[in-house]
KEPAVEX-924437 format. One line per 2 residues: number of its first residue (from 1); their letters; for each residue x, y, z of C-alpha. Coordinates in nm, 3 decimals, decimal comma, m for minus. Layout:
% KEPAVEX-924437
NUM = a = X:Y:Z  ...;
END
This chain:
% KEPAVEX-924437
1 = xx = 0,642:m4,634:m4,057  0,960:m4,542:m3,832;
3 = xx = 0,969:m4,251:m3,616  1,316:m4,142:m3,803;
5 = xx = 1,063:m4,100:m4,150  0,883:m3,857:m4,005;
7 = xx = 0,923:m3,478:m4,000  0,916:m3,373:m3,587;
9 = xx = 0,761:m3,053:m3,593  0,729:m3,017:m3,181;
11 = xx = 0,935:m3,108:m2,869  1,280:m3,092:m2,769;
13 = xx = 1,380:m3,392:m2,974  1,492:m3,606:m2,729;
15 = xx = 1,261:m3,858:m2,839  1,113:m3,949:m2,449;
17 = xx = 0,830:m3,905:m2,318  0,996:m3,933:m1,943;
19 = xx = 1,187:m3,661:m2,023  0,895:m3,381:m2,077;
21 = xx = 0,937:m3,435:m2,438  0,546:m3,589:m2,511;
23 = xx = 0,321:m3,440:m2,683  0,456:m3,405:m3,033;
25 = xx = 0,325:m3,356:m3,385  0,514:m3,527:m3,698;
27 = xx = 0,465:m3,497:m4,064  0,464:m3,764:m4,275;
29 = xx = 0,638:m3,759:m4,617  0,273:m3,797:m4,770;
31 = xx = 0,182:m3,447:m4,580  m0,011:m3,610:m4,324;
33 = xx = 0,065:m3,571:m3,934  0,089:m3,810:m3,640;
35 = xx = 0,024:m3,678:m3,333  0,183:m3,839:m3,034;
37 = xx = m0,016:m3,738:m2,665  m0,195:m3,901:m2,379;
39 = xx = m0,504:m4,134:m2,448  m0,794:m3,944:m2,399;
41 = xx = m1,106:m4,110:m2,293  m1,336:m3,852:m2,444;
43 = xx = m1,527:m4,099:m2,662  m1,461:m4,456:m2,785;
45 = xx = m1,294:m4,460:m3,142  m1,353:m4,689:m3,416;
47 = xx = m1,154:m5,033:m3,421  m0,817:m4,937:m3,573;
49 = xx = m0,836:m4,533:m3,457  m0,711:m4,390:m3,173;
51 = xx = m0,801:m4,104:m2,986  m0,538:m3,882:m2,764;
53 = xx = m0,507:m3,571:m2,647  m0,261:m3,246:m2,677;
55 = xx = m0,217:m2,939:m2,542  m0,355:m2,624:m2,794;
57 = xx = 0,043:m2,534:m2,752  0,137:m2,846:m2,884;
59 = xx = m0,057:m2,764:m3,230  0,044:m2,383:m3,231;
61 = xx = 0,400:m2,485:m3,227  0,352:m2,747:m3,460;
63 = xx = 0,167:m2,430:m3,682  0,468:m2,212:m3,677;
65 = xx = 0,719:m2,493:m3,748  0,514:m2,519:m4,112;
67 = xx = 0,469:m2,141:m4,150  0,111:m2,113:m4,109;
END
């Protein structure tokens, strides 16, 4: 799936992460999300998963963006 199918939700769109635009949450056209952060080392995740980390922000702007 390409970035430019997804529905950005967060960030100032400039689409790097050099440029204070990381974290981000996306929606996918199913009505899933991807969520974009730093790897978190919290726990190990099963082979295929990934595990990283945003800021509560992050989510609460991604939570207005859809209304909620």
């Amino acid at each position: 799936m390409a970035r430019e199918e997804l529905t950005r939700l967060t960030g100032n769109g400039n689409g790097n992460c050099n440029n204070d635009d990381c974290p981000n949450v996306y929606r996918t056209a199913s009505g899933s999300f991807v969520v974009q952060g730093d790897i978190s080392k919290a726990f190990t995740a099963p082979d295929g998963e990934g595990i990283v980390e945003i800021p509560e922000e992050t989510l609460r702007e991604a939570f207005r963006a859809l209304g909620w």
